[in-house]
C-alpha positions as CSV (number, residue, x, y, z in Angstrom):
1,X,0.0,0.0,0.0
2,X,1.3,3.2,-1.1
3,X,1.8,5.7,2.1
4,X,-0.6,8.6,2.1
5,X,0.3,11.8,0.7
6,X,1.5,15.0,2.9
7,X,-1.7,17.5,3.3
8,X,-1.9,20.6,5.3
9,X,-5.3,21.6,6.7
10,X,-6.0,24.7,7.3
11,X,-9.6,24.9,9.7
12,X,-11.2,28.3,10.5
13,X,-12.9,27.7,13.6
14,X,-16.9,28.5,13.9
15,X,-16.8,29.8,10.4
16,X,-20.1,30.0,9.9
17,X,-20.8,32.0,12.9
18,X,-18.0,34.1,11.4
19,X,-19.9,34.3,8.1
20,X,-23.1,35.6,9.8
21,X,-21.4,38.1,11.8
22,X,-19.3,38.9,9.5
23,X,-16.2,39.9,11.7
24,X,-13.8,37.6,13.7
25,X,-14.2,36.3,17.1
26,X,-14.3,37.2,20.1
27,X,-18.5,37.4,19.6
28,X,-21.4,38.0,21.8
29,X,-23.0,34.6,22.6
30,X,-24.7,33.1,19.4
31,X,-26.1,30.4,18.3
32,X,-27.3,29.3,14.6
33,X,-30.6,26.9,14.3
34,X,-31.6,24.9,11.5
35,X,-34.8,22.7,12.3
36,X,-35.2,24.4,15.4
37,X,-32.0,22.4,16.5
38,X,-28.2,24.5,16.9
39,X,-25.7,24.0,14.3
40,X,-22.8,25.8,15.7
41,X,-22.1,28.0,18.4
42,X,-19.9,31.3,19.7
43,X,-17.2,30.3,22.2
44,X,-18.9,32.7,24.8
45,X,-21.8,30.2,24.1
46,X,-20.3,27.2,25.0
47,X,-18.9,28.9,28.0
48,X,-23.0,29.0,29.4
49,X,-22.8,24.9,27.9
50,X,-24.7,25.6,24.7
51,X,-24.1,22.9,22.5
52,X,-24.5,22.2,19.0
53,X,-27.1,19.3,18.5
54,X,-29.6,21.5,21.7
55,X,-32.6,22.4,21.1
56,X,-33.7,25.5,20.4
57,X,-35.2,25.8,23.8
58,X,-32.5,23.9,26.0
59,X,-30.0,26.7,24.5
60,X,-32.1,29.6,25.3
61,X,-32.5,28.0,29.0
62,X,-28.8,28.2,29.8
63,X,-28.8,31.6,28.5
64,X,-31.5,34.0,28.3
65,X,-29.8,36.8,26.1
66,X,-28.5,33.9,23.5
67,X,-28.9,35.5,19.9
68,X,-30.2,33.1,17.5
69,X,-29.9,33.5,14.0
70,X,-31.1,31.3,10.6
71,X,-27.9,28.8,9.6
72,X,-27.6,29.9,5.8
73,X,-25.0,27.1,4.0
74,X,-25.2,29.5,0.8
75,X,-24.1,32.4,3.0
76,X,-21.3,30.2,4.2
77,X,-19.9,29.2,0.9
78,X,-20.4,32.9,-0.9
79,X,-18.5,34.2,2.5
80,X,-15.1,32.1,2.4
81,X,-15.1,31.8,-1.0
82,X,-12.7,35.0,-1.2
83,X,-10.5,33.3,1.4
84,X,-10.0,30.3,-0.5
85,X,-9.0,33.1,-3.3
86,X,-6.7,34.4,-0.8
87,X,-4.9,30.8,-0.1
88,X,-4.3,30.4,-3.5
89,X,-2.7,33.1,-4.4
90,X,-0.1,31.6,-1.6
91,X,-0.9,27.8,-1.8
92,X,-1.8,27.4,-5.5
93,X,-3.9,24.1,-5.4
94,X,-6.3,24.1,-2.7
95,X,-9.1,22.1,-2.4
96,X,-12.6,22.8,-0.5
97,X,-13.8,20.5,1.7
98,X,-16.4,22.2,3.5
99,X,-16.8,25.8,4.1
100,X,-14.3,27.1,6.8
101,X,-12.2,24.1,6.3
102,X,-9.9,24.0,3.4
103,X,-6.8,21.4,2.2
104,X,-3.3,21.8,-0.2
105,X,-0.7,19.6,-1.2
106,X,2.0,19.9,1.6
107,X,4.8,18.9,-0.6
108,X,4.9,22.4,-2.8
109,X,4.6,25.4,-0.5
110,X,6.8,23.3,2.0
111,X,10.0,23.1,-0.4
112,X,8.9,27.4,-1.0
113,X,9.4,28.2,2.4
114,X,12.1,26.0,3.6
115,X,10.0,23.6,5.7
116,X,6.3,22.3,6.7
117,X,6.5,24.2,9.8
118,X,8.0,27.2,8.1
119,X,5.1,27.0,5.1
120,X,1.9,26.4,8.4
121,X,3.7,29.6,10.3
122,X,3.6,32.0,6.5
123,X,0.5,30.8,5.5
124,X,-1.2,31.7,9.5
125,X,0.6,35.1,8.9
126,X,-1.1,36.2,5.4
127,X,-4.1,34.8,6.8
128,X,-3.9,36.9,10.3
129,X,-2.8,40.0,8.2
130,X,-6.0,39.7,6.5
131,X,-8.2,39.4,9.2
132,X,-8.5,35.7,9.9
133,X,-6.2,35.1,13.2
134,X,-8.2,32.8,14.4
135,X,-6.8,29.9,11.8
136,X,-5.4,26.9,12.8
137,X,-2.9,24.4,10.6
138,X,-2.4,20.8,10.3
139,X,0.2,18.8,8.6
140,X,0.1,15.3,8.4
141,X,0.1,11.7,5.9
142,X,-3.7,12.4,4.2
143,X,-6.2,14.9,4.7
144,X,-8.0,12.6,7.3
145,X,-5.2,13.6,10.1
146,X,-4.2,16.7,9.2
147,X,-7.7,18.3,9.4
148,X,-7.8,16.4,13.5
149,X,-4.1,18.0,13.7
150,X,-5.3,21.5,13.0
151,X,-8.3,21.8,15.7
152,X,-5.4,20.5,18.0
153,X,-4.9,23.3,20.7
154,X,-1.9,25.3,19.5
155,X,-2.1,27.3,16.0
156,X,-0.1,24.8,13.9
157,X,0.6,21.1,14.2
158,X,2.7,18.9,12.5
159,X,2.4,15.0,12.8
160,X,6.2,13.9,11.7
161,X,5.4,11.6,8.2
162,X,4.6,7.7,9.5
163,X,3.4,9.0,12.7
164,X,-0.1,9.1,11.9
165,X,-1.4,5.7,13.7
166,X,0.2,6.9,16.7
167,X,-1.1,10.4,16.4
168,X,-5.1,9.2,16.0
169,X,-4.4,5.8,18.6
170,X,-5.6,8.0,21.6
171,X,-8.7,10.1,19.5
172,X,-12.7,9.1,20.5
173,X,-14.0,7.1,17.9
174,X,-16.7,10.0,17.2
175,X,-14.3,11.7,15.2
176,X,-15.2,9.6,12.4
177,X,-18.8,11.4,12.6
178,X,-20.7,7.8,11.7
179,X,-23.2,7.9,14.4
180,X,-24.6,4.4,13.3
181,X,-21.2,2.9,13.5
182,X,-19.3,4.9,16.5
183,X,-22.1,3.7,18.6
184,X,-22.0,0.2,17.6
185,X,-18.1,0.7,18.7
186,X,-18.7,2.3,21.8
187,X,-21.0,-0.6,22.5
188,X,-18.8,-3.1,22.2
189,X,-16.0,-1.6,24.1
190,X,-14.2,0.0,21.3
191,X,-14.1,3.4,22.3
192,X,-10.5,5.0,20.9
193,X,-9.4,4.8,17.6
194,X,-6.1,2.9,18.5
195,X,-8.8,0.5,19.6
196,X,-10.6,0.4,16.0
197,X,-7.0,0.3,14.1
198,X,-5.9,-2.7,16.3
199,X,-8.8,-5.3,14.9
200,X,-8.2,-7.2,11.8
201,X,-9.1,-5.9,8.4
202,X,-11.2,-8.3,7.2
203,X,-13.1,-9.3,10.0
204,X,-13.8,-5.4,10.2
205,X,-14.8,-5.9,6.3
206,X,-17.2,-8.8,6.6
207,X,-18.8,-7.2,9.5
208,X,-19.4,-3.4,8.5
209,X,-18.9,-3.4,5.1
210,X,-16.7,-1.6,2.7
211,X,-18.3,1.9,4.5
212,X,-16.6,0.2,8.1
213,X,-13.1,-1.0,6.0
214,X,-13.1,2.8,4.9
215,X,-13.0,4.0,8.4
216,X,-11.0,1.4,10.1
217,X,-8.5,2.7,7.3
218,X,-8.8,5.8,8.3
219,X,-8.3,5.3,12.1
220,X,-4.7,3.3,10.9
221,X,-3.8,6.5,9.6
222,X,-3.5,4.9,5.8
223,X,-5.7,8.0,4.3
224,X,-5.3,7.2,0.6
225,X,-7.7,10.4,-0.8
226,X,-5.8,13.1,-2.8
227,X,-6.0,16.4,-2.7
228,X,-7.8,17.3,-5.5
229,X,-7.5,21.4,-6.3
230,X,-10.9,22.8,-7.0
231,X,-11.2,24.2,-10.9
232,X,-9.7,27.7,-10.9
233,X,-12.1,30.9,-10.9
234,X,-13.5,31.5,-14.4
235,X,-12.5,35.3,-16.0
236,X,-15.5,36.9,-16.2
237,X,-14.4,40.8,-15.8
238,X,-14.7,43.0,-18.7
239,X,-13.8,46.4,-18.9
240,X,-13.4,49.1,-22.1
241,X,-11.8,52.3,-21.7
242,X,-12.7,56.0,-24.0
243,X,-10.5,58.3,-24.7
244,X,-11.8,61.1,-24.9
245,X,-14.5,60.6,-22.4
246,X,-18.0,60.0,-23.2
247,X,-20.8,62.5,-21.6
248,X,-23.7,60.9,-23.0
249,X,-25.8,57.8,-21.8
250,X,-26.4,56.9,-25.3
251,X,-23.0,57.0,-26.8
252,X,-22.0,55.0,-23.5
253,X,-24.4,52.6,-24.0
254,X,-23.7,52.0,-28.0
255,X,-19.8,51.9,-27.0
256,X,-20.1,48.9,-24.6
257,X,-22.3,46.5,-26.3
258,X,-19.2,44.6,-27.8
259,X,-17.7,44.3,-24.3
260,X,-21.1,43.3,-22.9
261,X,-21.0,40.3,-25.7
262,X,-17.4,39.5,-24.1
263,X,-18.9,38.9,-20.6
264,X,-21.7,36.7,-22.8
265,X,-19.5,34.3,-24.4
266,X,-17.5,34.0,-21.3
267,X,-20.4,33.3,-19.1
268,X,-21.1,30.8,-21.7
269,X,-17.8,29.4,-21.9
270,X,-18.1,28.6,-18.3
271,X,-21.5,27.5,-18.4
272,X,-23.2,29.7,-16.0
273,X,-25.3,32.7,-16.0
274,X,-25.3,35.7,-14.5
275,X,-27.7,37.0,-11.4
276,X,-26.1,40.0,-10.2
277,X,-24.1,42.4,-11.7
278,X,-21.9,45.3,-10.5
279,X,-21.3,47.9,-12.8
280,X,-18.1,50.4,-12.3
281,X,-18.1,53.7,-14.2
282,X,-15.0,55.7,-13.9
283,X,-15.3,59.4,-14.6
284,X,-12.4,61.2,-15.8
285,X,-11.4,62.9,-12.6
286,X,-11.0,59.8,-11.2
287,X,-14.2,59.5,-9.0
288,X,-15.5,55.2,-9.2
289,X,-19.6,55.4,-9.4
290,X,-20.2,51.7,-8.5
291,X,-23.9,50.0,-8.4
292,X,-25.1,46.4,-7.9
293,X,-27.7,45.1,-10.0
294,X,-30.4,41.8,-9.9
295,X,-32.1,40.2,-12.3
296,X,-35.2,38.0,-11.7
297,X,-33.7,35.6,-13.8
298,X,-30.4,36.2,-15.3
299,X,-28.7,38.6,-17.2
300,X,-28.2,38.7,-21.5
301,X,-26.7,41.4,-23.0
302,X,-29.3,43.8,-23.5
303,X,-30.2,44.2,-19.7
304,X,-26.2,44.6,-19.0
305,X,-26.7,47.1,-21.6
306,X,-29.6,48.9,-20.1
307,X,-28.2,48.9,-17.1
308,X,-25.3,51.1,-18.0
309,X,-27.5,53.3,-19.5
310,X,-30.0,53.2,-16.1
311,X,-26.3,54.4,-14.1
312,X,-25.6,56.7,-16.3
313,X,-28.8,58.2,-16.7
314,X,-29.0,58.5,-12.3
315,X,-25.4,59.4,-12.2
316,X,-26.4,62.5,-15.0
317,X,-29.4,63.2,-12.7
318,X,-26.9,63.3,-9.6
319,X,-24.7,65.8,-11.4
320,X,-27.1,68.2,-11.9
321,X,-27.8,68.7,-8.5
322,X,-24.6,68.9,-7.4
323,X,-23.1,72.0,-6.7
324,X,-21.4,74.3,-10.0
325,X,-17.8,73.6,-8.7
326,X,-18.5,69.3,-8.2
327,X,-20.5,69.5,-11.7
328,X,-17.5,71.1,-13.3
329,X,-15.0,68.4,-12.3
330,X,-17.1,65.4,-13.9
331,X,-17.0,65.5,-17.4
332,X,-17.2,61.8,-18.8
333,X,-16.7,58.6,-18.3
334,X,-13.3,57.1,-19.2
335,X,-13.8,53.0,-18.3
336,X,-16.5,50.6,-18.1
337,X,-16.3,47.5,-16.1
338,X,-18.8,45.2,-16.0
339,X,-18.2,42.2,-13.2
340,X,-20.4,39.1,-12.8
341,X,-20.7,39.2,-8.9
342,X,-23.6,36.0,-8.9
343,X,-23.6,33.4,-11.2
344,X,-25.6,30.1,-12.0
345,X,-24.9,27.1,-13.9
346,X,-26.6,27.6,-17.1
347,X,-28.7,24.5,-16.6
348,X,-31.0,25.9,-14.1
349,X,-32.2,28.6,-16.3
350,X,-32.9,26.2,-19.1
351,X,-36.5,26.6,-20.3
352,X,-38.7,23.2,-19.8
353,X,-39.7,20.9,-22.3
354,X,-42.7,23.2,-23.2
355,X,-41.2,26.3,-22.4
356,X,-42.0,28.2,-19.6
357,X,-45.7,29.9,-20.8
358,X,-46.6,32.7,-19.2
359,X,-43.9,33.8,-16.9
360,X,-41.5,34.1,-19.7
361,X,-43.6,36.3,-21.9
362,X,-44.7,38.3,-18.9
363,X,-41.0,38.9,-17.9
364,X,-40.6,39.7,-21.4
365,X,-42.6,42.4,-21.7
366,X,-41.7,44.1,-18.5
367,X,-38.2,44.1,-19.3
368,X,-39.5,46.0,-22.7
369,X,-41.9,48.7,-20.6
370,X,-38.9,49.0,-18.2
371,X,-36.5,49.7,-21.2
372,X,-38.9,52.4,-22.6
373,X,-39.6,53.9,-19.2
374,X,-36.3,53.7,-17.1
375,X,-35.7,51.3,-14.0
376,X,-38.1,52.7,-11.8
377,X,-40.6,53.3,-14.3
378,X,-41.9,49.3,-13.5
379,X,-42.1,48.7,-9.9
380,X,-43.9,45.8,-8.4
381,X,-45.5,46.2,-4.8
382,X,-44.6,44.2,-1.4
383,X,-46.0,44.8,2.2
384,X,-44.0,45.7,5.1
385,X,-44.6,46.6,8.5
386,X,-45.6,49.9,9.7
387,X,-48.7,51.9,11.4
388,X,-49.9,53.6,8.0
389,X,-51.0,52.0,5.0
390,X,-48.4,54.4,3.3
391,X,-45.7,52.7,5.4
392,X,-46.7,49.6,4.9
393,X,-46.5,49.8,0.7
394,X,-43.1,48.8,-0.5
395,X,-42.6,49.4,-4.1
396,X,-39.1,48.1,-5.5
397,X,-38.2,48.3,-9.2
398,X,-38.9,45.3,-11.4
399,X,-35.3,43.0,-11.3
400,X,-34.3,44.2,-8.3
401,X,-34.6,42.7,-4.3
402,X,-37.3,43.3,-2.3
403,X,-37.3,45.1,1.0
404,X,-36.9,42.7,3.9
405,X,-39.9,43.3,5.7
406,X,-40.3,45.5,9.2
């Protein structure tokens, strides 16, 4: 058997409690529910014994002033996606394996920096610059024992290559998160993974199965998965720059048209489509005039076109109520960029066998109104708390996200 391959770990602890609150620890205490059961917890939490797995109600009775928010695994991935962007401009390779917990190929960055202890302390420094102190490294034979060596208790930990059986010998069987088969263990007075490692192989086979062979594997230390580096980020950014500088919405407009069919065939190329756009006009004193955009759907290149004009248009109307002296130092707009901040695989936007009736033609004949009229000239209504019916009417422009209600 061919020994395992060296991975480093790197495990952002409570990510996504750090992905709803959006700043690093230390946080107030916090718990996030799915199903009316908590998912994960703030340290100051745990500290009143919340625990992940409580009840909604069990939490709040160890704590009164526990803050419970919605577990959102979308929110999660969208939030440390940019950190995995930030690891591989360091670590080139990394793989995801769940969010907040993230994998490379030891081998490379370790013969970079001189050493794997060397590479762990470099890579916990770029992340700490950048706001993440709270990471934690692992080094060890397979990904298995290099993600338990990271939530050891000190920042970085190396298990020395062949080591790895004698590393996970002391470690609860639980870590192997197989409920079914951990309590079948624990049962039968197996309760360490030295414990699991030290029966035979194919008694463990013929009993459990080739899902029990996988795990008694595991608990040997003879992890045999690779690495594998997630597919790099697709180009999508398109820009085109006017010299001299364009005033006018309408020769903005016609002058972008072939870089919005660039961000087309790219999204096609890539086989997704766009949600959400952001839109970044630069005006030739300098001044950035950034707005996001959403689509009910997604995005083809006449919207991205009307939505430059739409900017434009406000950005115009903003300008003329600006003071003489402000108004004088915008003249134009030198650059374009258009960047795809939310996309979809292609698939899930594919019309149905039949097409898709009346919502499509509907949607298309908005969007035509709305290109006539401007992009608040269609707005569809929403209710939202208030005393007065006037506070309670919420109207928000066709395409774009409602109001959250009050």
């Amino acid at each position: 058997m061919t020994a395992p391959l060296r991975a480093m770990v790197l495990w952002f602890p409570d990510w996504p409690l750090r992905a709803a609150l959006g700043g690093p620890p230390p946080h107030p205490p916090t718990a996030l529910v799915h199903a009316n059961t908590v998912i994960a917890c703030t340290a100051s939490a745990r500290e009143h014994g919340v625990r992940a797995g409580q009840r909604r109600r069990v939490a709040q009775g160890h704590i009164s002033s526990l803050r419970v928010l919605p577990h959102d695994v979308a929110r999660d991935e969208r939030a440390f996606l940019p950190v995995l962007q930030l690891i591989e401009k360091h670590a080139p390779g990394v793989a995801l394996l769940r969010p907040g917990l993230a994998a490379v190929r030891a081998r490379g960055i370790s013969r970079y920096h001189g050493g794997e202890a060397e590479a762990a302390d470099a890579l916990i420094g770029i992340l700490a610059e950048a706001g993440f102190p709270e990471v934690r490294v692992g080094i060890a034979d397979g990904p298995f024992t290099a993600e338990l060596a990271a939530r050891g208790p000190t920042p970085r930990t190396v298990v020395p290559p062949g080591l790895a059986k004698e590393f996970l010998a002391p470690l609860p069987v639980r870590v192997l998160r197989d409920e079914h088969l951990t309590g079948l263990l624990i049962r039968l007075g197996v309760r360490t993974l030295g414990d699991f490692a030290g029966l035979d192989e194919i008694e463990v086979r013929d009993r459990f199965g080739e899902r029990g062979a996988r795990l008694h594997a595991l608990a040997a230390g003879a992890d045999s998965r690779p690495v594998v580096p997630r597919p790099p980020d697709p180009e999508l950014v398109r820009s085109v720059e006017f010299e001299p500088a364009l005033a006018g919405a309408d020769q903005v407009a016609f002058a972008v048209r072939q870089t919005v069919d660039a961000v087309m065939l790219a999204l096609a190329d890539a086989s997704v489509v766009c949600t959400e756009v952001r839109i970044d006009l630069v005006g030739d004193n300098g001044a950035v005039f950034s707005r996001p955009w959403l689509h009910p759907t997604c995005f083809d290149a006449a919207d991205l076109v009307d939505r430059v004009r739409w900017q434009l248009e406000a950005l115009g109307a903003e300008s003329a109520k600006a003071p003489v002296d402000e108004a004088r130092a915008f003249g134009g707009i030198v650059l374009v960029r258009i960047v795809p901040v939310a996309v979809d695989d292609a698939a899930h936007h594919q019309p149905g066998l039949f097409g898709s009736g009346t919502d499509e033609r509907l949607h298309h004949a908005i969007s035509r109104v709305q290109t006539m009229l401007g992009h608040e000239g269609v707005v569809t209504a929403a209710l939202s708390g208030g005393r007065w019916l006037a506070d309670r009417q919420v109207l928000t422009p066709w395409g774009e996200r409602s109001t959250a209600p009050r």
